[in-house]
FIVO-615574 format. One line per field, with one value per residue: residue number from 1; residue in one letter; x, y, z of N, C-alpha, C, CB in turn. Coordinates in steps of 0.05 Angstrom, whole numbers, plus 5000, padded with zeros to 4 digits. Glycine has a CB too. Layout:
<sites>
pos [NUM	...]
code [A	...]
n.X [X	...]
n.Y [Y	...]
n.Z [Z	...]
ca.X [X	...]
ca.Y [Y	...]
ca.Z [Z	...]
c.X [X	...]
c.Y [Y	...]
c.Z [Z	...]
cb.X [X	...]
cb.Y [Y	...]
cb.Z [Z	...]
</sites>
This chain:
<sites>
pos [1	2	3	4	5	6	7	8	9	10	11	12	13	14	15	16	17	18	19	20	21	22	23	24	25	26	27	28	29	30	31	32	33	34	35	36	37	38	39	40	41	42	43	44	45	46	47	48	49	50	51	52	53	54	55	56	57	58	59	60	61	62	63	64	65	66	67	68	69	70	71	72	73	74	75	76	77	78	79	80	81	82	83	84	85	86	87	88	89	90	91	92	93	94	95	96	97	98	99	100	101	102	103	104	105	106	107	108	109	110	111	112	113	114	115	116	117	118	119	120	121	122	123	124	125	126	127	128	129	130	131	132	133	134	135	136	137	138	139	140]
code [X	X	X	X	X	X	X	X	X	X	X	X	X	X	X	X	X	X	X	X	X	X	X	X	X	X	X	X	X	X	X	X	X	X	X	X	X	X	X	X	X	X	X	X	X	X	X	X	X	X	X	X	X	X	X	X	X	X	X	X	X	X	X	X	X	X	X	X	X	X	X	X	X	X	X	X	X	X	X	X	X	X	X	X	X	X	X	X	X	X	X	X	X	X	X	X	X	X	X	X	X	X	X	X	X	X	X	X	X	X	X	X	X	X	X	X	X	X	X	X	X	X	X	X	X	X	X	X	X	X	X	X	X	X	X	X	X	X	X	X]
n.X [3270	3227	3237	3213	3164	3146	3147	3185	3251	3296	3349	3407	3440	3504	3520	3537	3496	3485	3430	3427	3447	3446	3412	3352	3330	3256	3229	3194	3132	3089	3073	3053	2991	3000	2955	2955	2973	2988	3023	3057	3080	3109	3132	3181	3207	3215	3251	3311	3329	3309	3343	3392	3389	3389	3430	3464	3449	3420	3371	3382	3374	3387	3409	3371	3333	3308	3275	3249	3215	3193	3159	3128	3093	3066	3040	3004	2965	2944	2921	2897	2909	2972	2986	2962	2994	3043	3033	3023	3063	3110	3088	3090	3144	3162	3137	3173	3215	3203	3190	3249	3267	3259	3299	3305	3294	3335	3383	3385	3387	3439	3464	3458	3478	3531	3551	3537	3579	3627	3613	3586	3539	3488	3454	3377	3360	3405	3398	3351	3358	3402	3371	3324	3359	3378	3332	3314	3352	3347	3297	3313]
n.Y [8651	8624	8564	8576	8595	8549	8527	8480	8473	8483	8493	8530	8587	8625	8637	8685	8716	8735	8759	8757	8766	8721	8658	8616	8565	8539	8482	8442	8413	8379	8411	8442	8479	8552	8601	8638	8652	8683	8727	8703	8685	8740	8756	8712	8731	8780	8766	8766	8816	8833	8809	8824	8883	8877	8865	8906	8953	8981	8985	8955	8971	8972	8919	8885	8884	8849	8819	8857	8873	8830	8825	8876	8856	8820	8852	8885	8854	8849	8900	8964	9016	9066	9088	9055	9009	9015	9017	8969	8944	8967	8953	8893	8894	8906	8869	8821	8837	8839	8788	8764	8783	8753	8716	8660	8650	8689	8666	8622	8643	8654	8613	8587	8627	8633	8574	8575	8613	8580	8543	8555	8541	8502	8440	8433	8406	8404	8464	8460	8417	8462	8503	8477	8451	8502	8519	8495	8494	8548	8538	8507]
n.Z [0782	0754	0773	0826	0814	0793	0748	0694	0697	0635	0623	0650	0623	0629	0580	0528	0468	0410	0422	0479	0551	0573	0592	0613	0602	0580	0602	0560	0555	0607	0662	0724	0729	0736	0773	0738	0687	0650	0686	0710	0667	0659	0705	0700	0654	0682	0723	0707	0706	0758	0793	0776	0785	0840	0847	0835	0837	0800	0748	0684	0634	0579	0570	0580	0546	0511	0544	0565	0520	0514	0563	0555	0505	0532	0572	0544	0532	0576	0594	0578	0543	0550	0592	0634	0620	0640	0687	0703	0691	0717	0772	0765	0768	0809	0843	0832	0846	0900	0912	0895	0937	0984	1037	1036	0973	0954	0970	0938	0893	0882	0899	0860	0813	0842	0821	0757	0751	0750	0718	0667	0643	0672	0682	0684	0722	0763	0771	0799	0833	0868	0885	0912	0961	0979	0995	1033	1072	1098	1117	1172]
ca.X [3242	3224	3232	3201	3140	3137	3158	3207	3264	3312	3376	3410	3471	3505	3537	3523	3491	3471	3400	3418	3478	3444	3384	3339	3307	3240	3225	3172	3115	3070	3076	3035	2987	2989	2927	2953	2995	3002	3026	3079	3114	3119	3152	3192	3215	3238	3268	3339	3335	3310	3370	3416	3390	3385	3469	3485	3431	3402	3361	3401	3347	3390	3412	3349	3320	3292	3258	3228	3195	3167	3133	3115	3077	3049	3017	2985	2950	2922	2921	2892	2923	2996	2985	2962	3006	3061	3031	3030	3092	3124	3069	3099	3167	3160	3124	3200	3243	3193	3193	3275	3283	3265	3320	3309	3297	3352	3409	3373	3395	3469	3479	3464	3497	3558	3549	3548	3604	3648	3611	3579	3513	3480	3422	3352	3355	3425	3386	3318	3372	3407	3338	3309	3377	3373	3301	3312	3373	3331	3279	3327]
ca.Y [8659	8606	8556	8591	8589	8521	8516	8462	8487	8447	8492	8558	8593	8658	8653	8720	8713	8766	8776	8757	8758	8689	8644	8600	8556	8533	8457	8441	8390	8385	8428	8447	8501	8573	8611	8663	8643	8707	8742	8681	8694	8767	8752	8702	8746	8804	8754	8767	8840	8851	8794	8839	8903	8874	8863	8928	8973	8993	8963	8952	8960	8960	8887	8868	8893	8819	8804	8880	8871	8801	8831	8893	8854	8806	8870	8900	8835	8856	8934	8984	9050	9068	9089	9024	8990	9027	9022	8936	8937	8974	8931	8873	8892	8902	8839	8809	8850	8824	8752	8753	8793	8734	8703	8633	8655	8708	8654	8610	8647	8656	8581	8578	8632	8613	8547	8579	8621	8552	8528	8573	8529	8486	8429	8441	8383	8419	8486	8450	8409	8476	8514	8467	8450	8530	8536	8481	8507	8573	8525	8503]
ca.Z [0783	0733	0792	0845	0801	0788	0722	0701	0674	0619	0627	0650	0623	0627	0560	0521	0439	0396	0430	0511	0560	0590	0586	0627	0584	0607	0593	0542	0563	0619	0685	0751	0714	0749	0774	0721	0660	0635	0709	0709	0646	0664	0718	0697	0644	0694	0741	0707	0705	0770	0805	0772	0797	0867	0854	0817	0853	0778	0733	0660	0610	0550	0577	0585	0522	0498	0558	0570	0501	0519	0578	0535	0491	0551	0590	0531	0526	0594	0600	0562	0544	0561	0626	0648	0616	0647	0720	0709	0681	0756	0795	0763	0771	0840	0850	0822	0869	0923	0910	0903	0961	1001	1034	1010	0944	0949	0973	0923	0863	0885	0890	0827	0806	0843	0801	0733	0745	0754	0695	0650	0643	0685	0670	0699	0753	0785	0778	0814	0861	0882	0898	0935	0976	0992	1014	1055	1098	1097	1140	1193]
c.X [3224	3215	3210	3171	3136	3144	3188	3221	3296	3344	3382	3440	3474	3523	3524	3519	3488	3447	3405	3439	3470	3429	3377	3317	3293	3233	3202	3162	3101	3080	3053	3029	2987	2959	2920	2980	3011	3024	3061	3092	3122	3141	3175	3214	3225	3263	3297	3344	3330	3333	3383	3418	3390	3420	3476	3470	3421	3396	3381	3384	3350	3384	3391	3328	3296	3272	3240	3209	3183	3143	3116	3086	3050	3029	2998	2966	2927	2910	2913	2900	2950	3004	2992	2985	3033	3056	3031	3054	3112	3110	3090	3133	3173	3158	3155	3203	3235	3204	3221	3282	3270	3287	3327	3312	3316	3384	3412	3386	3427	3483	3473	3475	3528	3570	3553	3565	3627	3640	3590	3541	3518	3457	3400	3347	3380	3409	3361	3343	3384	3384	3334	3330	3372	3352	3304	3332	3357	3315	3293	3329]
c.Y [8636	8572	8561	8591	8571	8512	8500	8471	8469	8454	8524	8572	8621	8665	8665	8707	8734	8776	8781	8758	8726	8676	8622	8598	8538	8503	8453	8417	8394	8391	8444	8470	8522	8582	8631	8664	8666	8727	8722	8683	8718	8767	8739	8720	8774	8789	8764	8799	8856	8831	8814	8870	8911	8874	8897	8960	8992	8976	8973	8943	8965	8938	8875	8874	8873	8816	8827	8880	8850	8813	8848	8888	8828	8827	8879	8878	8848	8879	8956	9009	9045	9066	9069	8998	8996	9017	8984	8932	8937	8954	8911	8867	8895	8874	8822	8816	8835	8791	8750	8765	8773	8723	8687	8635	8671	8679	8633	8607	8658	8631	8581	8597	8629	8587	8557	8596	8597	8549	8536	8565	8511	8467	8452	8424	8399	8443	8478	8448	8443	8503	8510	8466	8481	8535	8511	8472	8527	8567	8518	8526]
c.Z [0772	0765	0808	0828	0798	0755	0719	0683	0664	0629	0635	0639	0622	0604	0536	0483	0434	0406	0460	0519	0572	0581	0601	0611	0595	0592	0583	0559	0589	0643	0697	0735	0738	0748	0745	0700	0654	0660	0710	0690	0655	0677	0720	0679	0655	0721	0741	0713	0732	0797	0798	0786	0822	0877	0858	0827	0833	0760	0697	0634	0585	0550	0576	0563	0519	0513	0562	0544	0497	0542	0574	0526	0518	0566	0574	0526	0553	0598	0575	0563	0555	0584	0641	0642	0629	0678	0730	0701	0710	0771	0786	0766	0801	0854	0850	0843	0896	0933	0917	0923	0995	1011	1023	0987	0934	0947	0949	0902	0865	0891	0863	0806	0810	0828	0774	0732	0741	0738	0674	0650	0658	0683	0692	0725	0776	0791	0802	0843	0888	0904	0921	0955	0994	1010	1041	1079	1114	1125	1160	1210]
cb.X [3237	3264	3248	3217	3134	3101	3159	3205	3272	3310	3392	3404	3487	3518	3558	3559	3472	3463	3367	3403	3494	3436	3381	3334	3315	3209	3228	3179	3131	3051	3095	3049	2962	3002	2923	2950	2979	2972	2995	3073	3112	3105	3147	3181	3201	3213	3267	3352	3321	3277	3381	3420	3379	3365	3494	3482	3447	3412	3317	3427	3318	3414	3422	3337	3342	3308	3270	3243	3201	3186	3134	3132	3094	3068	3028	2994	2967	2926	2954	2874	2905	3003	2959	2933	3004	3060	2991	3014	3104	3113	3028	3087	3178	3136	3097	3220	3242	3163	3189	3296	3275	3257	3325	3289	3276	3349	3413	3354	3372	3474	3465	3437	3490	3556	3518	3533	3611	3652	3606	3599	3501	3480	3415	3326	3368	3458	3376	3293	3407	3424	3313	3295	3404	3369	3256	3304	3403	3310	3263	3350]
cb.Y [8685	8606	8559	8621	8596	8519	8540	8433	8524	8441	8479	8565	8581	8673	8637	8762	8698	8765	8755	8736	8784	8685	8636	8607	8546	8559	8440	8437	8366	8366	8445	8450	8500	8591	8631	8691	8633	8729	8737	8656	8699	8783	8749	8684	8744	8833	8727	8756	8849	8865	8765	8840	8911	8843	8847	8921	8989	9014	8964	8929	8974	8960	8879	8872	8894	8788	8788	8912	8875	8766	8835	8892	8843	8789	8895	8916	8801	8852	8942	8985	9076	9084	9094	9011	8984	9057	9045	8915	8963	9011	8921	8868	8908	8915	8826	8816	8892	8824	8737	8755	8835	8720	8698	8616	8664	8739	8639	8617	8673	8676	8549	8570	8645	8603	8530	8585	8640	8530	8503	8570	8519	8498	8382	8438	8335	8428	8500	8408	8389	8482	8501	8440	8445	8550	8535	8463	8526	8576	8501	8493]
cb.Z [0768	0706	0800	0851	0784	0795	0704	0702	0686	0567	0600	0677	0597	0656	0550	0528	0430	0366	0425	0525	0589	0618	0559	0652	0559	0617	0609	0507	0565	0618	0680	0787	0694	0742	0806	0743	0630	0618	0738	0710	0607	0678	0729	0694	0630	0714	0735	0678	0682	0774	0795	0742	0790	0875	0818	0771	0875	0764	0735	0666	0611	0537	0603	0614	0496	0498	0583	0575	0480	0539	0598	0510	0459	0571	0605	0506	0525	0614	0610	0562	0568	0557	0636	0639	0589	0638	0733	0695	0655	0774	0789	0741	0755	0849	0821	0799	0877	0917	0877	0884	0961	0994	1046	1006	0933	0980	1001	0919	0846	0908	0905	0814	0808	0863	0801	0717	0767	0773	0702	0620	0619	0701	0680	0680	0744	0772	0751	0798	0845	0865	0888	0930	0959	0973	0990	1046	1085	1067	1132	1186]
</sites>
């Protein structure tokens, strides 16, 4: 997702700590600004949870604990009352499912998962390299 937004990202791995089972860490320093900063972490932050629910055909919101209380605290920045904050939270999770249920962006994130299964982590230039490689079969 992280990609796909334009953010440059330093590294990704799927091995599990006490807070995450993975992590895509996003590269510090200067990058193409979005229209909407705050709309872009959200999403970035459901990216993993809603790839996995696109596998497993449910979303896993122990697993995703860390990142549902990043966007938690990102919506109430925008939304007032529960409600609302409830009805951007789905909007925005939608918005995910949307985005990865592109093809390009769907085959996208299975090269590079395919890739960290062989090797647990991967830099941010293989992650960029495998992307772009994808979207640009996609185009043929």
């Amino acid at each position: 997702m992280a990609l796909f937004l334009g953010r440059p990202v330093q590294r990704v791995s799927i091995l599990p700590n006490h807070l995450r089972l993975g992590q895509c860490e996003i590269q510090k320093g200067t990058f193409r600004p979005s229209k909407d900063v705050l709309e872009t972490e959200i999403l970035i932050l459901l990216g993993g949870p809603a790839a996995e629910a696109r596998v497993t055909g449910k979303f896993c919101w122990q697993g995703a604990a860390q990142d549902l209380r990043g966007v938690r605290k990102l919506v109430q920045r925008r939304a007032v009352g529960e409600k609302q904050v409830e009805r951007l939270e789905r909007r925005m999770l939608d918005k995910a499912d949307h985005i990865l249920g592109q093809p390009a962006i769907w085959q996208s994130i299975q090269k590079i998962a395919d890739e960290l299964l062989r090797h647990t982590t991967i830099s941010g230039r293989a992650a960029r390299h495998l992307f772009d490689e994808a979207a640009s079969q996609s185009e043929k």
